[in-house]
C-alpha positions in Angstrom: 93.8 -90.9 311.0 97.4 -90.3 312.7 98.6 -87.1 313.2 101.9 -87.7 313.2 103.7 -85.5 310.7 105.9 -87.2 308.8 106.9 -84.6 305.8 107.2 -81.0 306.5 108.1 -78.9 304.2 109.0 -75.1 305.2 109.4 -72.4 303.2 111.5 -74.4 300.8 112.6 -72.3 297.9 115.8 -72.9 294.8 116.9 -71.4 292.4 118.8 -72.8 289.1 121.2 -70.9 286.9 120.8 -70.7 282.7 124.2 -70.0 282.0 126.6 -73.5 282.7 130.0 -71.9 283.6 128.3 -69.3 285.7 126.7 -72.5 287.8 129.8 -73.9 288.1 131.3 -70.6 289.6 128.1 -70.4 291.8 128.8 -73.7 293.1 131.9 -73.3 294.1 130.9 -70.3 296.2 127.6 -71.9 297.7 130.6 -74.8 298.9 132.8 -72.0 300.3 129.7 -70.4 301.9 128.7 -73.6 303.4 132.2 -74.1 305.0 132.0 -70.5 306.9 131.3 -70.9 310.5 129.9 -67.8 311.0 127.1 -68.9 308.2 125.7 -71.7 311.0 122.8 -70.3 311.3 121.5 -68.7 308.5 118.8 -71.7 307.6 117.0 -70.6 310.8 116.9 -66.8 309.7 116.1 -67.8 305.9 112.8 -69.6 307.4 111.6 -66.5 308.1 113.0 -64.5 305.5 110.8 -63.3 302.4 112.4 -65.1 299.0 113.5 -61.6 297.2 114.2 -61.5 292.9 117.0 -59.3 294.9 118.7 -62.4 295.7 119.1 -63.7 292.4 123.0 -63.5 290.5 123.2 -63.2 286.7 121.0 -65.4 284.6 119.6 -67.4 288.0 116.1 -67.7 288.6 113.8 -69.3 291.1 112.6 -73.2 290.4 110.7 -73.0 293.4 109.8 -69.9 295.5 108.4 -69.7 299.4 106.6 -74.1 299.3 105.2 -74.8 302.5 103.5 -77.8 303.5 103.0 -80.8 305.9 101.5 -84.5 305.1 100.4 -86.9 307.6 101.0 -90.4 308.2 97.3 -91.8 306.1 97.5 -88.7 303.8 98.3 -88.2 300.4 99.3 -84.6 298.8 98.6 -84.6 295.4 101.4 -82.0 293.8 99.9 -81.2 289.9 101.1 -78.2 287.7 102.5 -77.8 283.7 105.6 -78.6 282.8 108.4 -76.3 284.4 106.1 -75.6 287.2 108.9 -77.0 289.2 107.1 -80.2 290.6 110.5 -82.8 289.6 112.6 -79.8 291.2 110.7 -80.5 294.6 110.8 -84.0 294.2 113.9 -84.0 294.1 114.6 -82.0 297.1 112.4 -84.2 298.9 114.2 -87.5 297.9 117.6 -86.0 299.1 119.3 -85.5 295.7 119.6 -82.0 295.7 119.6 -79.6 298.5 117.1 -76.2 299.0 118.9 -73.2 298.7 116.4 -71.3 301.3 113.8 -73.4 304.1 114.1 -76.7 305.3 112.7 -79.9 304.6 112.2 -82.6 307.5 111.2 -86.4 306.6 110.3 -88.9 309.2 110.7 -92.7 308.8 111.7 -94.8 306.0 111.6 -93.1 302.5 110.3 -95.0 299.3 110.4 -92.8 295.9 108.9 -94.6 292.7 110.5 -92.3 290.1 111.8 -94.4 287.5 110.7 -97.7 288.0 113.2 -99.0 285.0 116.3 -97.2 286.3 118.5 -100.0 287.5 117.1 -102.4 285.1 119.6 -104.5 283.0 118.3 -105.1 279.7 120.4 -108.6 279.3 119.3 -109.6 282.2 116.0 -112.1 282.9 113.4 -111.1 284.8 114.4 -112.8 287.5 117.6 -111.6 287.9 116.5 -107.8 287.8 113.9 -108.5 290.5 116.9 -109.4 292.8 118.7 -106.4 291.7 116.2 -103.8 292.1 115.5 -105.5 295.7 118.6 -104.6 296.4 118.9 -101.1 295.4 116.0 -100.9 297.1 117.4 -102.1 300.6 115.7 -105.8 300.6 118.1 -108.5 301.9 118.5 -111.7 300.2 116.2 -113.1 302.7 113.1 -110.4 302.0 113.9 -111.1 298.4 113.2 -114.7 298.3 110.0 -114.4 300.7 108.3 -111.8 298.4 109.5 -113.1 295.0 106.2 -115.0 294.0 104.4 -112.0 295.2 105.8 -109.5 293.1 106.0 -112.0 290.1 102.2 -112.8 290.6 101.6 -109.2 291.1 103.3 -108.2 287.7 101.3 -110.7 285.9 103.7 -111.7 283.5 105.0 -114.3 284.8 105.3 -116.6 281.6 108.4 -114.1 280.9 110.1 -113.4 283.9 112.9 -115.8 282.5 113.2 -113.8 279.5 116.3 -111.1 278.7 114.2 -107.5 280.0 115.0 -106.1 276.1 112.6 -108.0 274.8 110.1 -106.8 277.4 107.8 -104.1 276.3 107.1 -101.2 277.9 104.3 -101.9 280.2 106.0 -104.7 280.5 109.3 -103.0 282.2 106.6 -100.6 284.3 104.7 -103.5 285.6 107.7 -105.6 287.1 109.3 -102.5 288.2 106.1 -100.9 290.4 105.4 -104.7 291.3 109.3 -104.6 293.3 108.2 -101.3 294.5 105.0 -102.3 295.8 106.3 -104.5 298.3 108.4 -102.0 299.8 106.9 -101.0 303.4 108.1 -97.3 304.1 106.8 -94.4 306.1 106.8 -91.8 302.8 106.4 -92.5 299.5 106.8 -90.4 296.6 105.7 -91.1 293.5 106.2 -89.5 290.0 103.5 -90.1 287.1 104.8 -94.1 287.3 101.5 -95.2 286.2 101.3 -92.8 282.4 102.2 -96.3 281.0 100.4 -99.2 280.8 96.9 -101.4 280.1 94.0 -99.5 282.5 93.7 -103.0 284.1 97.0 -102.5 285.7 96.9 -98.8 286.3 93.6 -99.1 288.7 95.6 -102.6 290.5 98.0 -99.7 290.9 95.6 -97.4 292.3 94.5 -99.8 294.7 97.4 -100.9 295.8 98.8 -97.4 296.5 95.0 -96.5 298.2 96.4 -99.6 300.9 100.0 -98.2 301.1 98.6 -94.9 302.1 96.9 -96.1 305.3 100.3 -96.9 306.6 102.4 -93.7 305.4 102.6 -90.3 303.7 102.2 -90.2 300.1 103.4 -87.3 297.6 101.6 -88.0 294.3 102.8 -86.2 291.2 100.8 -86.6 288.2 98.8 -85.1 285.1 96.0 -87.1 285.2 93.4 -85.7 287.0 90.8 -88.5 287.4 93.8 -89.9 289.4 93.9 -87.3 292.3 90.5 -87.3 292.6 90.9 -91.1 293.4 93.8 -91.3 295.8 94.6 -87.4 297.1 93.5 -86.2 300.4 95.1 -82.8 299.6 96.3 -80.8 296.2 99.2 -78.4 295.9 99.0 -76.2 292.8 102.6 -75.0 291.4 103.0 -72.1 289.0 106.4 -71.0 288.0 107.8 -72.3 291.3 105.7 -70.9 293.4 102.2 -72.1 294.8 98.9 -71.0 293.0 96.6 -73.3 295.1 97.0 -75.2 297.9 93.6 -77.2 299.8 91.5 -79.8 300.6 88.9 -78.9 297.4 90.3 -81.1 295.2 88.0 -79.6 292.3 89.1 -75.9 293.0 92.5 -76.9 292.6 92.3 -79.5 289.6 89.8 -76.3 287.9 92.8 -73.9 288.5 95.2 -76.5 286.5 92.9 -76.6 283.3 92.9 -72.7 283.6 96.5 -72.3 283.1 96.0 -74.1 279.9 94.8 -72.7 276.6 91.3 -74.3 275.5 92.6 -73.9 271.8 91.5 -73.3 268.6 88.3 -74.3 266.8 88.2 -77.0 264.4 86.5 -77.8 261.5 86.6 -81.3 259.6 84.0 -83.5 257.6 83.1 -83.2 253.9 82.7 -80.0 253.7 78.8 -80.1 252.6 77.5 -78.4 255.6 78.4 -75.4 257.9 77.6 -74.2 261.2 77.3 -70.1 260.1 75.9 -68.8 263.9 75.2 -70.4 266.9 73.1 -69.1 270.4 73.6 -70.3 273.5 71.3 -69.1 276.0 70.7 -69.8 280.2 68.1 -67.5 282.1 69.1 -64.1 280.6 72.7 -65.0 279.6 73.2 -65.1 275.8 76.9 -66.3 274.3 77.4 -66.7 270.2 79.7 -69.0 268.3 83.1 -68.9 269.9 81.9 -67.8 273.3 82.0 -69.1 276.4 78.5 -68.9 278.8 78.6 -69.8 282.3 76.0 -71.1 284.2 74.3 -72.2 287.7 74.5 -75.7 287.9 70.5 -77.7 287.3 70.5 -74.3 284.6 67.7 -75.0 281.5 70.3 -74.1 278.5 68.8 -73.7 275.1 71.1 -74.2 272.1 70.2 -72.8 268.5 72.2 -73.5 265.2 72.2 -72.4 262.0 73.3 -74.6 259.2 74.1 -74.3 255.6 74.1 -77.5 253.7 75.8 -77.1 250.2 75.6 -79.6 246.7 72.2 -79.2 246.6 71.5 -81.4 250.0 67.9 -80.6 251.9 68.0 -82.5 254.5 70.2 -83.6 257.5 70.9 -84.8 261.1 72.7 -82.8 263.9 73.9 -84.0 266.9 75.4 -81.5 269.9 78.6 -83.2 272.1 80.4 -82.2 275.3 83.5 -82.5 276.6 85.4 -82.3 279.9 88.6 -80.0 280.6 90.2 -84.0 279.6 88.5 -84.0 276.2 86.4 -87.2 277.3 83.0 -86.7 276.0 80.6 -86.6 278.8 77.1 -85.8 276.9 75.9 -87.0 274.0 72.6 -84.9 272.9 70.3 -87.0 270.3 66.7 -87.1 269.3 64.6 -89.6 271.1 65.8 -92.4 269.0 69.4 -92.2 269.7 70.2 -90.5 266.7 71.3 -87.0 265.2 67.8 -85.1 265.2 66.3 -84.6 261.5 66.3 -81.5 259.9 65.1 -80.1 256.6 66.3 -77.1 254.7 64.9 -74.2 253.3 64.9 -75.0 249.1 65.5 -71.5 248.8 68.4 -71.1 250.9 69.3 -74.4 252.0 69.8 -72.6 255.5 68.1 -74.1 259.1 68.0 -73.3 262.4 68.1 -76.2 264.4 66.9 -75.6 268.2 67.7 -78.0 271.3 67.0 -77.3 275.0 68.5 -79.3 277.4 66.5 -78.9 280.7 67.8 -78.8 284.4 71.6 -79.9 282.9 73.5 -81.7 285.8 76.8 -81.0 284.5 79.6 -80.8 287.4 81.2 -77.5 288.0 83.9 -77.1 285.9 84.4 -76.2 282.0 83.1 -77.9 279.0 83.5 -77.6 275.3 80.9 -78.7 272.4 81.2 -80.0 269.4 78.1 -79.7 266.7 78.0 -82.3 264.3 76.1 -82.1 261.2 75.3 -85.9 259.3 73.9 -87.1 256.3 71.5 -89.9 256.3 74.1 -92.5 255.6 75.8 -91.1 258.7 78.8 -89.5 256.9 79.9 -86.3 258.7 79.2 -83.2 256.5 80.8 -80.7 259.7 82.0 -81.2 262.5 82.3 -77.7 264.3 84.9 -78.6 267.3 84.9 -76.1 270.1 81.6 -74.3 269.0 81.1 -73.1 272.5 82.0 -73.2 276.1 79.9 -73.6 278.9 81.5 -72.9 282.4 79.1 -74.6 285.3 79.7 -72.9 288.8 78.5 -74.3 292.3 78.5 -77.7 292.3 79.9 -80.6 294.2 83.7 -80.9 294.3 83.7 -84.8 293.3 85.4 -84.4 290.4 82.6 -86.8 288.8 81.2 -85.2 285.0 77.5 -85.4 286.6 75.7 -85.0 289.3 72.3 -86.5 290.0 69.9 -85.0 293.3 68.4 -87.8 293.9 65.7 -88.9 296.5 67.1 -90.9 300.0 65.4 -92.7 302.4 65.9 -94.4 305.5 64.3 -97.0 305.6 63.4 -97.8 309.6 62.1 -101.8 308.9 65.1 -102.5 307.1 65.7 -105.2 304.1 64.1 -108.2 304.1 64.3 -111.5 301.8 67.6 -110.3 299.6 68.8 -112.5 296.7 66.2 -115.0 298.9 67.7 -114.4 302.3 65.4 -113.9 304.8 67.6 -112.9 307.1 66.6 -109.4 308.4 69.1 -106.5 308.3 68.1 -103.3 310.2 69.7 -100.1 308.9 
């Protein structure tokens, strides 16, 4: 991998203003301020400077406070935080729109920024004809356009409309021709901003792989909310909260388990028919013990032993339960059944109409990170009497940093004779 640097940001910090006709009076005395010869070189004493809520005028307040970083050429930074945590603010600074009000930003090479793919995009214009204009907002000559036309048409795969007016494209459709234009662009940095939220997953991961190829040839800034995403193309994460940097590192997980943090897990919900209830609920690892509600965290490869107690109501005596995690993404990652695939089998007390239902689930190779569970109680028919949403947490500490749900130890082995007689080859291949 190069070393060569080509985006350094230092201490870059700015600051925005809530009140419209004070920014305007602001402005004008940034301009003046700019103008003063004397005021040549403050940038160099502002990189050393502390950023100071001192410095702030009436109703101003800091977008982005004291960022620091560098990206190589082969790298990719992966910039992730809520909305407001000032990620479009430092796009923008980095694309040249707007200007820093403290630090300095230094960009080497060509710059290529898929922000909005559609902006430029004439509606009554064909495909065609918007391909032509976006290549030349984007810096292609005539000549380049013409050479890569059938590649970006064959890229966006809809070429059975790309002599049809762009209004009646739909929206993947507009996302598809416009990151097909981009993709043939051949710069030094690239920033991109949460381009691929739209569109069929069969395009998305042709995306992914064609920004994995662009990164071997420059510096990528990747803003996004999708985690699974960084993961697959980040070399690096930068965490922002409120403007100012909460995380910054190579452990992808660290920072992507830092993001879910600043977001509430939410309330429980309940839904179904109503003809069952989850009254209390144990969760229990080694000597840890967490009830309904709670969240229990655990080694990872833990035994964790799960007891319910159900009511079922209308006179029911018997029913099937079923226990399913989530990720901080609310994709379900376990689903915990009786040997048959199904929701285990329980009976009621006829005096009561009251179980408790036990599962253990040994040596659970959850990734590090935080789960939620759902119980869900079934008739035999399979409709849902309860689902208990968010019935308990489980927080899994000291694992790999993968980003993967699971993790199976399993057993390697080198294997010094090699492989012999594959898919009826006999050819020998000597690991």
């Amino acid at each position: 991998m190069s070393e060569e640097v080509l985006i350094k940001a230092e201490h870059v910090s700015k600051k925005f203003c809530r009140s419209l006709r004070r920014s305007l009076v602001y402005g004008v005395q940034g301009v003046l301020h700019s103008l003063n010869p004397f005021a040549a070189g403050q940038q160099e004493q502002d990189l050393v400077r502390p950023v100071l809520d001192e410095e702030l005028r009436r109703d101003e307040f800091w977008s982005l406070r004291d960022v620091s970083f560098e990206v190589r050429r082969g790298e990719c930074l992966g910039l992730i935080g809520h909305n407001g945590a000032g990620k479009s603010t430092l796009l923008k600074i980095l694309n040249g729109l707007i200007r820093p009000d403290r630090g300095r930003v230094t960009m080497r090479g060509r710059v290529g920024a898929m922000i909005e793919l559609g902006a430029g995009f004439n509606p009554l214009l064909t495909g065609r004809e918007n391909i032509y204009n976006q290549a030349a907002l984007l810096g292609f000559s005539a000549a380049d356009a013409n050479s890569r036309f059938d590649d970006i048409v064959q890229f966006s795969e809809i070429e059975h409309a790309i002599d049809m007016p762009l209004q009646n494209y739909s929206s993947g459709m507009k996302i598809r021709l416009g990151f097909s234009v981009f993709s043939q662009l051949e710069p030094d940095v690239l920033l991109i901003d949460e381009v691929l939220a739209v569109g069929d997953v069969g395009f998305r991961m042709k995306c992914l792989n064609k920004m994995s190829e662009l990164m071997s040839r420059c510096a990528v800034i990747f803003v996004t909310h999708t985690m699974p995403q960084v993961f697959r193309v980040c070399s690096e994460v930068v965490l922002l909260h409120r403007g100012a940097v909460a995380y910054q590192g190579r452990d992808l997980a660290t920072g992507v388990g830092r993001y879910f943090d600043e977001f509430n897990s939410g309330e429980q919900t309940i839904s179904g028919t109503g003809e069952a209830a989850v009254t209390a609920l144990r969760v229990t690892c080694n000597e840890t013990v967490a009830a309904l509600h709670e969240t229990l965290e655990i080694p990872f490869g833990s035994d964790v032993s799960v007891t319910v107690r159900i009511q079922l109501r209308s006179g029911l005596r018997r029913g099937r339960i079923q226990l399913l995690l989530w990720n901080a993404e609310l994709l379900p990652v376990l689903d915990v059944m009786n040997a048959d695939l199904m929701g285990y089998v329980f009976d009621v007390s006829p005096v009561d109409g009251r179980a408790d239902v036990q599962v253990k689930l040994p040596r659970l190779l959850l990734n590090a990170g935080k789960y939620t569970a759902s119980v869900i109680v079934l008739s035999d028919d399979q409709k849902v009497l309860c689902r208990y949403d968010r019935a308990f947490e489980l927080t899994v500490v000291a694992a790999c940093a993968s980003g993967a749900s699971m993790v199976l130890p399993a057993s390697w082995q080198c294997l010094q004779a090699g492989i012999e007689n594959i898919a009826g080859n006999q050819e020998l291949i000597n690991t």
